[in-house]
PyMOL CGO cylinders between C-alpha atoms (Angstrom):
from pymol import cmd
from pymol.cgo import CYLINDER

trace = [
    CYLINDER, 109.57, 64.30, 89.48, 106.93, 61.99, 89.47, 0.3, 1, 1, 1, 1, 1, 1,
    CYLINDER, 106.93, 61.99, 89.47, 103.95, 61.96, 86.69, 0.3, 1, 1, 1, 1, 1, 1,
    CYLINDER, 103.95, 61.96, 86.69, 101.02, 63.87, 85.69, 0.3, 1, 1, 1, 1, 1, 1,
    CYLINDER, 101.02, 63.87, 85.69, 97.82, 62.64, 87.10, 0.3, 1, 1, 1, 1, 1, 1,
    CYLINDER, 97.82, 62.64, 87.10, 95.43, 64.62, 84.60, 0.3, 1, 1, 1, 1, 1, 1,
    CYLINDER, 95.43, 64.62, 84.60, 92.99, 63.03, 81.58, 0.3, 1, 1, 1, 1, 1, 1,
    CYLINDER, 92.99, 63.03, 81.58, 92.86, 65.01, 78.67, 0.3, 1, 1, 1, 1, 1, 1,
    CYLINDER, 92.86, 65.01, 78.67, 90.04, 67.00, 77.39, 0.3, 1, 1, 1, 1, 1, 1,
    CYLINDER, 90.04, 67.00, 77.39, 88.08, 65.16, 74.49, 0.3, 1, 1, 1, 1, 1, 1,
    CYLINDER, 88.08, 65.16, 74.49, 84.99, 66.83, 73.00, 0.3, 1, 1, 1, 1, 1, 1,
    CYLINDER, 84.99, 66.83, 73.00, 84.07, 66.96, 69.40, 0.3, 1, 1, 1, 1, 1, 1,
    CYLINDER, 84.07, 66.96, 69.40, 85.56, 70.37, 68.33, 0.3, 1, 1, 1, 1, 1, 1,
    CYLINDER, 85.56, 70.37, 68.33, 87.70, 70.79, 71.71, 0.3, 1, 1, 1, 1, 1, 1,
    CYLINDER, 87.70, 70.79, 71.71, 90.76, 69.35, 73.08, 0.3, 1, 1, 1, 1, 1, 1,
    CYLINDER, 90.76, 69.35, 73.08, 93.96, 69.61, 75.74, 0.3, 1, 1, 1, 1, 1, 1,
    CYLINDER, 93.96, 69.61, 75.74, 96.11, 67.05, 76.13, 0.3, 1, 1, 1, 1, 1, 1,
    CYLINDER, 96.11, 67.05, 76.13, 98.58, 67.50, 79.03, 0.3, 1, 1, 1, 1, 1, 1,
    CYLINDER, 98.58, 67.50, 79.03, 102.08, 66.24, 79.47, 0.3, 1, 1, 1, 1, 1, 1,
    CYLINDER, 102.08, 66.24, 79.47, 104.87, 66.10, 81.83, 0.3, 1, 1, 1, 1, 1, 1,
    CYLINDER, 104.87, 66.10, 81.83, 109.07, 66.79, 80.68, 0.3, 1, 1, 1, 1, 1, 1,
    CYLINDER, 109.07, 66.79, 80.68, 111.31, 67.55, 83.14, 0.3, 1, 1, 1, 1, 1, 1,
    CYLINDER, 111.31, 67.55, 83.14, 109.84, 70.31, 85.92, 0.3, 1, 1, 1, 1, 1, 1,
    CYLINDER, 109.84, 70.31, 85.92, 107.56, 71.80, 82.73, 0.3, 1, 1, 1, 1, 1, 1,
    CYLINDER, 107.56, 71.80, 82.73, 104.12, 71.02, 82.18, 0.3, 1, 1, 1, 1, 1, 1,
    CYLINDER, 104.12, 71.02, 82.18, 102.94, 71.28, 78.84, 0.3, 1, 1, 1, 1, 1, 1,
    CYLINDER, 102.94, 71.28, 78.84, 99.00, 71.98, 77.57, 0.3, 1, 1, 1, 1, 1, 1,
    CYLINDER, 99.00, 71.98, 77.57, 98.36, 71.62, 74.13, 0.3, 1, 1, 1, 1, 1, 1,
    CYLINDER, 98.36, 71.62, 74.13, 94.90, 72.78, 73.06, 0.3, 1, 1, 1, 1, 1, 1,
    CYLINDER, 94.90, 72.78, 73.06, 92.85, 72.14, 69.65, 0.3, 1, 1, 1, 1, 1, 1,
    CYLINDER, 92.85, 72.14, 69.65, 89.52, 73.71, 67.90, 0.3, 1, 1, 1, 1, 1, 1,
    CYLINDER, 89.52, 73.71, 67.90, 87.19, 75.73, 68.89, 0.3, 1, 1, 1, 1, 1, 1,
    CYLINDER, 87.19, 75.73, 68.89, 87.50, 77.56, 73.02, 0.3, 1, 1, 1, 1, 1, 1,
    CYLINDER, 87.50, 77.56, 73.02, 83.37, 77.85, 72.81, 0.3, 1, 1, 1, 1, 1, 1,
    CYLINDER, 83.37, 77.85, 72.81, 80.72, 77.50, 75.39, 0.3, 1, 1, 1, 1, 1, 1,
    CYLINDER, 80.72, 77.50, 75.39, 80.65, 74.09, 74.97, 0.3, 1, 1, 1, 1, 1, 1,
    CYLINDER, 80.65, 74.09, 74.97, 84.67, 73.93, 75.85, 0.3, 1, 1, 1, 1, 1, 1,
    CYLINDER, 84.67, 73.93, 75.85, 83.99, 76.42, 79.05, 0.3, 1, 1, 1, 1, 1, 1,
    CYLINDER, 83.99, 76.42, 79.05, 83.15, 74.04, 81.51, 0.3, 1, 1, 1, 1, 1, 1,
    CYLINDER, 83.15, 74.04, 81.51, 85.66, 71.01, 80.17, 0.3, 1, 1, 1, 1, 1, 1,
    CYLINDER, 85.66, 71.01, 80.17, 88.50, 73.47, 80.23, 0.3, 1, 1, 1, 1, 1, 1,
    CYLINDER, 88.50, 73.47, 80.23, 88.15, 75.19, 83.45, 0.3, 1, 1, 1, 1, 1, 1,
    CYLINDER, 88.15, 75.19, 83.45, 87.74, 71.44, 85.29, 0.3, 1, 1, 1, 1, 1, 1,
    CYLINDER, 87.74, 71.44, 85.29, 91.13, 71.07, 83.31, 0.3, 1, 1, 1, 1, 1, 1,
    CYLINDER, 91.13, 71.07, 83.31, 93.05, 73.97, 84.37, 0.3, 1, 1, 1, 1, 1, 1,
    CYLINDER, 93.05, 73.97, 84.37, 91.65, 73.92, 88.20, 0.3, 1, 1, 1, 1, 1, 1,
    CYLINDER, 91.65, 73.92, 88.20, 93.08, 70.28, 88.69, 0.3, 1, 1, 1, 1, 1, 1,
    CYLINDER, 93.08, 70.28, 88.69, 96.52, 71.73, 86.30, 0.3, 1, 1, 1, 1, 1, 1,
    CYLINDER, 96.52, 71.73, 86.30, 96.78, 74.18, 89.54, 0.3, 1, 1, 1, 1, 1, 1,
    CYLINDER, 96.78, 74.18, 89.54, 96.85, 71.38, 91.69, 0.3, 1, 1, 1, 1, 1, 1,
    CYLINDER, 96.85, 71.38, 91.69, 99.48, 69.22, 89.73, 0.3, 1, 1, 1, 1, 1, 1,
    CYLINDER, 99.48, 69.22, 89.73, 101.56, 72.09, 89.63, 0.3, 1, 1, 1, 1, 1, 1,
    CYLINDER, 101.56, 72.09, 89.63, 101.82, 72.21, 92.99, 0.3, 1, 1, 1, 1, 1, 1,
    CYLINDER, 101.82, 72.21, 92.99, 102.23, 68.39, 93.99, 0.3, 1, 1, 1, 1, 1, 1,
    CYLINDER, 102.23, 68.39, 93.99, 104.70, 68.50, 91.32, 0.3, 1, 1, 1, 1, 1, 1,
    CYLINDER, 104.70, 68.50, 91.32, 106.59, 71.96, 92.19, 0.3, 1, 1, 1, 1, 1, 1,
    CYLINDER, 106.59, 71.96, 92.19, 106.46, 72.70, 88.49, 0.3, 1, 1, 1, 1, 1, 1,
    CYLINDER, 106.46, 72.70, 88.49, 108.87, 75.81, 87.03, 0.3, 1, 1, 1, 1, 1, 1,
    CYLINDER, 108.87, 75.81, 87.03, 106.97, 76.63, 83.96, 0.3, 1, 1, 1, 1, 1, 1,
    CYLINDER, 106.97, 76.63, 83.96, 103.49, 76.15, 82.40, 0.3, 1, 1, 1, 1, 1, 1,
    CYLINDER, 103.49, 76.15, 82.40, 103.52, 76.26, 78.51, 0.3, 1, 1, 1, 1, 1, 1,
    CYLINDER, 103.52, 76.26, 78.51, 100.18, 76.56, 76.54, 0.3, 1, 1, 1, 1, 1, 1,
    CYLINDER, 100.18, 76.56, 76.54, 100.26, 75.74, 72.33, 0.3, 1, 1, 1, 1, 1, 1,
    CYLINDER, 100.26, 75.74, 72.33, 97.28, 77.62, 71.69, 0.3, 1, 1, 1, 1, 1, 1,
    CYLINDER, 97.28, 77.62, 71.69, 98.63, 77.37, 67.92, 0.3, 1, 1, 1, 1, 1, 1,
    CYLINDER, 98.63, 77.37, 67.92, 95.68, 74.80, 67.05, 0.3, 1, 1, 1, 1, 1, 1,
    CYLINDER, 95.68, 74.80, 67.05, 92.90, 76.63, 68.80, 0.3, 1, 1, 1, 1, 1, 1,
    CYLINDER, 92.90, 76.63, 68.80, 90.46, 78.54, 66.15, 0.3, 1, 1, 1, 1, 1, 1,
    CYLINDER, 90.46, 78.54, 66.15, 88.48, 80.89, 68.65, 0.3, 1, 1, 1, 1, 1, 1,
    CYLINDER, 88.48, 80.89, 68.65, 88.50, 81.37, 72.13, 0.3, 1, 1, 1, 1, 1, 1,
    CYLINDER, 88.50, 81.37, 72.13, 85.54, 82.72, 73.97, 0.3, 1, 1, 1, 1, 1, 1,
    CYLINDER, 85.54, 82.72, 73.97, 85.46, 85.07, 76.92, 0.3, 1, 1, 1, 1, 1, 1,
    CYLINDER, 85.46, 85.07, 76.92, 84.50, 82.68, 79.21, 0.3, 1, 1, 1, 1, 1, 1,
    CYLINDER, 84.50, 82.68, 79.21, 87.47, 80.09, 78.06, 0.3, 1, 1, 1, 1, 1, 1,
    CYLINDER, 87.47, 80.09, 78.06, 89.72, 83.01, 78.81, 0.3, 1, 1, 1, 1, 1, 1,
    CYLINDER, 89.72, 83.01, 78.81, 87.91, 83.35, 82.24, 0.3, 1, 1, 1, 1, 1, 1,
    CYLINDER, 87.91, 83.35, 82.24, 89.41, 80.42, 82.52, 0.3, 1, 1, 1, 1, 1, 1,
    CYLINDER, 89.41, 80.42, 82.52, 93.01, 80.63, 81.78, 0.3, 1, 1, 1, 1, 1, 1,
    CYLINDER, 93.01, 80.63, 81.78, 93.01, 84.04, 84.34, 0.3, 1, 1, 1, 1, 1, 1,
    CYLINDER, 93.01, 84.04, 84.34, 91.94, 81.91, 86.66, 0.3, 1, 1, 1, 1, 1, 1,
    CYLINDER, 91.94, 81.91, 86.66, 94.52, 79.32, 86.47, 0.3, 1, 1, 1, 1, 1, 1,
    CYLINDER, 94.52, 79.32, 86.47, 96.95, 82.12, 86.85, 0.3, 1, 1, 1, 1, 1, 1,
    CYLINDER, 96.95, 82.12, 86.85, 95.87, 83.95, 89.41, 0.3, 1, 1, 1, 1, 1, 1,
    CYLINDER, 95.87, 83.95, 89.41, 94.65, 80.75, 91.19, 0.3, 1, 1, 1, 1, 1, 1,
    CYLINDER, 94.65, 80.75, 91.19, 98.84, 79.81, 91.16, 0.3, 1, 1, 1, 1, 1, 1,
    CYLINDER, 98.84, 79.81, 91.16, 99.27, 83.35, 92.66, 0.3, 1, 1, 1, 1, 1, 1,
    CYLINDER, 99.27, 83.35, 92.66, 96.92, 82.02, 95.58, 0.3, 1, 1, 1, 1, 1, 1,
    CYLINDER, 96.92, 82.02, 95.58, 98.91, 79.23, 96.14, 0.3, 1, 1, 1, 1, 1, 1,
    CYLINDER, 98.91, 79.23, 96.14, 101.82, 81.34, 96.39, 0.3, 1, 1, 1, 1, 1, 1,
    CYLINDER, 101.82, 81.34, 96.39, 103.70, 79.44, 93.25, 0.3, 1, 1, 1, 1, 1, 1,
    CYLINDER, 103.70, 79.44, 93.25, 106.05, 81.39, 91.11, 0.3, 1, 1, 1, 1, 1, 1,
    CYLINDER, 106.05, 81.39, 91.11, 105.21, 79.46, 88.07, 0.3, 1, 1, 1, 1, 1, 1,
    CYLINDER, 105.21, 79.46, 88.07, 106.10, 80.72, 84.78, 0.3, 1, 1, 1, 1, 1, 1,
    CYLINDER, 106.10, 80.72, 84.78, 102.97, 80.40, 82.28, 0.3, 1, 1, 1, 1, 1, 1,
    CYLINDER, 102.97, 80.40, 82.28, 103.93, 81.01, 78.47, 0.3, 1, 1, 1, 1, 1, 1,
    CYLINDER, 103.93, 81.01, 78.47, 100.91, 80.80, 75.76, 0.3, 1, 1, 1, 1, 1, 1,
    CYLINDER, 100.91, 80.80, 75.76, 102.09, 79.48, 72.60, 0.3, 1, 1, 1, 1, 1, 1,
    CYLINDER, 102.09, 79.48, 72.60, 100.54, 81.89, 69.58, 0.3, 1, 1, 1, 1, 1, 1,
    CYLINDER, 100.54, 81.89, 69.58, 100.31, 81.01, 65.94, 0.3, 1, 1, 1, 1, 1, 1,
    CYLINDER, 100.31, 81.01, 65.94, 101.77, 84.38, 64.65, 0.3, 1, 1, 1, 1, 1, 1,
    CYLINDER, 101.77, 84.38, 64.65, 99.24, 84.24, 61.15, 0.3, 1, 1, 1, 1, 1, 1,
    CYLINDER, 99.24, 84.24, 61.15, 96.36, 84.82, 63.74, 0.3, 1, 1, 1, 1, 1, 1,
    CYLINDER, 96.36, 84.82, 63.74, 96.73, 88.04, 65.53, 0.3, 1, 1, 1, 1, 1, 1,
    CYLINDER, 96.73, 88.04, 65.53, 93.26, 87.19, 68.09, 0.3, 1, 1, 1, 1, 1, 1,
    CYLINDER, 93.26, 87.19, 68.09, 95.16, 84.58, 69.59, 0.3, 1, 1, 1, 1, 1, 1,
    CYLINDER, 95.16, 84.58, 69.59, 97.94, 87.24, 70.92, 0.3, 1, 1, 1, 1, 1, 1,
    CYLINDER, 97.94, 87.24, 70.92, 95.31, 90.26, 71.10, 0.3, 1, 1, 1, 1, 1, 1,
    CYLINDER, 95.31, 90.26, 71.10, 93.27, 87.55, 73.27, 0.3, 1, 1, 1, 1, 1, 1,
    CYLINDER, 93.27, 87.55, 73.27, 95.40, 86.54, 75.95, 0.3, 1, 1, 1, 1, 1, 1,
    CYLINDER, 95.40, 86.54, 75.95, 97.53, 89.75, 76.10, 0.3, 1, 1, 1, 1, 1, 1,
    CYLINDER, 97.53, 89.75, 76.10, 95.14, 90.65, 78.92, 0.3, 1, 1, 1, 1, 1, 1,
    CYLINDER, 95.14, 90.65, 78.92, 96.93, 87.55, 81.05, 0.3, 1, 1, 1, 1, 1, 1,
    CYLINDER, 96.93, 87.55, 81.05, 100.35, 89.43, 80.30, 0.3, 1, 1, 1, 1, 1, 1,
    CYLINDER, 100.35, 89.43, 80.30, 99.31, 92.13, 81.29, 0.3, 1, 1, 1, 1, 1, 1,
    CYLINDER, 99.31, 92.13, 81.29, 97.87, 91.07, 84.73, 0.3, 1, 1, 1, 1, 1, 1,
    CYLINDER, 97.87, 91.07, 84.73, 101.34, 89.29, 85.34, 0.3, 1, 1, 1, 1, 1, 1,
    CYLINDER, 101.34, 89.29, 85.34, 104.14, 90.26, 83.35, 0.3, 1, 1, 1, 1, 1, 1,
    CYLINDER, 104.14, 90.26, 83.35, 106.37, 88.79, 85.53, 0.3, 1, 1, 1, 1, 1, 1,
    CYLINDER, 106.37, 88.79, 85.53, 105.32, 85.41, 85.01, 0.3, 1, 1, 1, 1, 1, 1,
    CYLINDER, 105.32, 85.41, 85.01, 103.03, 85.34, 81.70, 0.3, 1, 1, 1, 1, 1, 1,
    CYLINDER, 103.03, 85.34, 81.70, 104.66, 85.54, 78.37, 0.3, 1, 1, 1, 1, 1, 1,
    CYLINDER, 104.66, 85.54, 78.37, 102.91, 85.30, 74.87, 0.3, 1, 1, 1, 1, 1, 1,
    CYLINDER, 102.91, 85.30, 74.87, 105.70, 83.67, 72.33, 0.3, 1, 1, 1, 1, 1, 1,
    CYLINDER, 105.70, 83.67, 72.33, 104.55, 83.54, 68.29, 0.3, 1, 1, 1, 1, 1, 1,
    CYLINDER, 104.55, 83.54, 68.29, 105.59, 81.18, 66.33, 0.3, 1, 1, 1, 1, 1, 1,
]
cmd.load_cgo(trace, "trace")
């Protein structure tokens, strides 16, 4: 497998940094999933869908453990990385990493589950 051509995210109270082990990709995201992170992430996770693909990943994994709010237009984001992988007919497995002392970050993203339980899963740690 070759590497990950993606920068990571760098704003003042956002971040996702992005690596590469084995056939997973990992996304690990920090402070605050505001208005100001919108646009950053979504750039992030549209050009995610295309390394995925060039790289024939298996599995997606998202630590959302560091991330201290998450606004609806952040999780616009994230359903559109899934279902965007749906369009590109990739059977990628896509597994959010919760911090199980805040219940929002489950409650939050157990819309994505639910759109595809067959390939989203919410883990807490």
């Amino acid at each position: 497998m070759s590497s990950l051509r993606l920068e990571p995210v760098a704003l003042d109270s956002f971040g996702a940094e992005t690596i590469l082990r084995d056939d997973t990709v990992s996304v690990r995201l920090t402070g605050t999933g505001d208005m100001a992170a919108a646009g950053p992430l979504g750039g992030h996770l549209k050009a995610l869908q295309q390394e995925v693909a060039r790289l024939s990943a298996r599995a997606v994994v998202f630590d959302v453990r560091a991330l201290h709010f998450l606004n609806s237009s952040c999780l616009k984001a994230f359903i559109s990385f899934v279902s965007g992988l749906a369009g590109l007919g990739l059977r990628c497995r896509t597994e959010f990493l919760t911090d199980a002392r805040l219940p929002w970050q489950r409650r939050s993203l157990a819309a994505i589950e639910r759109m595809s339980p067959e390939l989203v899963s919410i883990a807490d740690t």
